[in-house]
C-alpha positions in Angstrom: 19.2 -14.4 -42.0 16.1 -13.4 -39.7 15.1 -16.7 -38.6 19.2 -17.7 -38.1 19.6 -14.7 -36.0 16.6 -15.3 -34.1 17.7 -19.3 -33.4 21.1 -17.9 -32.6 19.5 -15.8 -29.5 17.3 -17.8 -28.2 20.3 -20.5 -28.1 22.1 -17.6 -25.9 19.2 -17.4 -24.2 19.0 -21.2 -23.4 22.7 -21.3 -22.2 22.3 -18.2 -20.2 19.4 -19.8 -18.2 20.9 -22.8 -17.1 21.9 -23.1 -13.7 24.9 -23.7 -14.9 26.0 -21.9 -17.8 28.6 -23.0 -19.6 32.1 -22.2 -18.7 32.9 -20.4 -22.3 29.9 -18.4 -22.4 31.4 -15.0 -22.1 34.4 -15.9 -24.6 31.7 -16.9 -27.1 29.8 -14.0 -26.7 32.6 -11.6 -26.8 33.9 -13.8 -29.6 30.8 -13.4 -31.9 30.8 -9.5 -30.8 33.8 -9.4 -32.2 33.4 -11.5 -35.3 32.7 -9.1 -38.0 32.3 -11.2 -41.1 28.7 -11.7 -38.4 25.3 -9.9 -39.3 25.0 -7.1 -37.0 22.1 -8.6 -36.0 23.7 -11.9 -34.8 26.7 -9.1 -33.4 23.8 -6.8 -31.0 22.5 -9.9 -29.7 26.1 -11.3 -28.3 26.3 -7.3 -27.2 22.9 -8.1 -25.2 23.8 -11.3 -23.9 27.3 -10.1 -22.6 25.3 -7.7 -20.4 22.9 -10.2 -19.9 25.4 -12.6 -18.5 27.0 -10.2 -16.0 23.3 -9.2 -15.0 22.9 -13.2 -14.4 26.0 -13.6 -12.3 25.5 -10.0 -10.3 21.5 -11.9 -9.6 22.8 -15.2 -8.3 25.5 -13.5 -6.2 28.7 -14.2 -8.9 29.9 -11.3 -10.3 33.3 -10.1 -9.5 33.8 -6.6 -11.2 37.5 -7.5 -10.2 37.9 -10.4 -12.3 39.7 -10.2 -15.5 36.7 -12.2 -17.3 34.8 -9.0 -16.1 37.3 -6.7 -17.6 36.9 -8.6 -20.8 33.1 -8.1 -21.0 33.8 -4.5 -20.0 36.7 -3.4 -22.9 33.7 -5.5 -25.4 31.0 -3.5 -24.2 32.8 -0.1 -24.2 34.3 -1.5 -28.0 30.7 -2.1 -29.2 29.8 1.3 -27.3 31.7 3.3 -30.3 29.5 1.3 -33.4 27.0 4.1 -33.0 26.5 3.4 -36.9 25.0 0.1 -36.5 22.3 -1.7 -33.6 25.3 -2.9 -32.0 25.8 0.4 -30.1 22.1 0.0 -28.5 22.9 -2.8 -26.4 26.0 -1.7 -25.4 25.4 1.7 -24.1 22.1 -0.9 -22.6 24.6 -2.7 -20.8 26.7 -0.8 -19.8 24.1 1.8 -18.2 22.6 -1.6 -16.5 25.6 -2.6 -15.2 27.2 1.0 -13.8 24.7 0.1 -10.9 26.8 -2.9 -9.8 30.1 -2.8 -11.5 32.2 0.2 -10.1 34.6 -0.5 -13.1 32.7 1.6 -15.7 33.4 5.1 -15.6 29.9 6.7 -15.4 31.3 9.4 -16.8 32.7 8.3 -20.0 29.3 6.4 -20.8 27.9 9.9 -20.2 29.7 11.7 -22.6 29.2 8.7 -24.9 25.7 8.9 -24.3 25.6 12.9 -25.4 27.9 12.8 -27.9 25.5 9.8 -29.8 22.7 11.5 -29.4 24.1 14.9 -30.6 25.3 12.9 -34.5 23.4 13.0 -36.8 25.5 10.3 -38.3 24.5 8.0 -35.9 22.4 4.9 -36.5 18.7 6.0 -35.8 18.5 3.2 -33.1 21.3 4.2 -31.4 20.7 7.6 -31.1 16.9 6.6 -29.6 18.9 4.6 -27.0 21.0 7.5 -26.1 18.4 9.6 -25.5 16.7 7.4 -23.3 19.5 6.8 -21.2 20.5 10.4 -21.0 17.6 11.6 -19.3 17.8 7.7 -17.3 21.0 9.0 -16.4 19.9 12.3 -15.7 23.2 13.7 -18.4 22.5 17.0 -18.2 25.2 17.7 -21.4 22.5 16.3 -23.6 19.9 18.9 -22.7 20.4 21.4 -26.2 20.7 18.7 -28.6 17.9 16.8 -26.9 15.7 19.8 -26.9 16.9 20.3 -30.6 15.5 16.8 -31.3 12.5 17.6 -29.6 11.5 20.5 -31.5 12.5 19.3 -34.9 9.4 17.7 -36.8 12.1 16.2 -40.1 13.3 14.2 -37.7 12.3 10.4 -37.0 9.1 10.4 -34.6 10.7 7.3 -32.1 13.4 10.1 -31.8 11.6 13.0 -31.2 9.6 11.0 -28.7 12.6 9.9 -26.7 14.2 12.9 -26.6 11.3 14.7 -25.4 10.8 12.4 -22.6 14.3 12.4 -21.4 14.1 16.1 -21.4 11.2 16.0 -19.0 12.9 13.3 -16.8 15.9 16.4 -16.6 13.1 19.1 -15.7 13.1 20.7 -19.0 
């Protein structure tokens, strides 16, 4: 499943790069997202490559926040943005951070409190809740800054954790 995961990205990668990229690319991604008989694996990398793609377009001087294909990657990205279980919530909350700098369709916000609610469950996947943490003090979400210090201080915890909390908490002058 590793090595048919890691052909399946660098396929996305290889349509992505094309000057032209193919005109279903988004549909497929958000398809595979979507798809959830999919590893998770195969699922995070679609994740990355929807954010990837509206990167691509906002680069070459193509993306229209206004478009309804833009609305589609959004409502995917927000959709993987509540799988804070699984991987597929790191590139989401990825994405979406990345694109808030162009796209004045995602509600800051909301990815905030997403952000600080992730990081603040314990439930959450490890990976996601690393993510979190490094886009809350990215994002400067000063709601984050107990259970980030929490994290911080508490040694049972996973050291990739600890480490990114910590760091966020000095990026919010704590």
């Amino acid at each position: 499943m590793a090595q048919y995961a890691s052909d399946m990205n660098d396929v996305m990668d290889e349509m992505l790069n094309r000057s032209d990229i193919p005109a279903d690319y988004a549909e497929t991604m958000v398809a595979l997202f979507r798809d959830k008989s999919q590893d998770d694996v195969i699922r995070d990398f679609a994740v990355q490559h929807i954010g990837l793609y509206a990167e691509t377009l906002q680069m070459r001087g193509k993306y229209d926040a206004d478009a309804s294909e833009s609305a589609t990657l959004r409502d995917a990205l927000w959709d993987a943005a509540e799988e804070v279980r699984t991987i597929v919530a790191v590139a989401a909350f990825r994405a979406l951070a990345d694109m808030a700098a162009f796209d004045p369709h995602i509600d800051a916000k909301r990815l905030d409190n997403q952000l600080a609610s992730c990081v603040a469950d314990s439930s959450a996947s490890p990976a996601a809740r690393v993510m979190a943490a490094q886009l809350c003090g990215e994002r400067r979400v000063a709601a984050a800054k107990s259970a980030l210090a929490r994290i911080a201080a508490d040694q049972a915890l996973p050291e990739p954790l600890r480490l990114a909390a910590a760091g966020s908490m000095r990026m919010l002058g704590k």
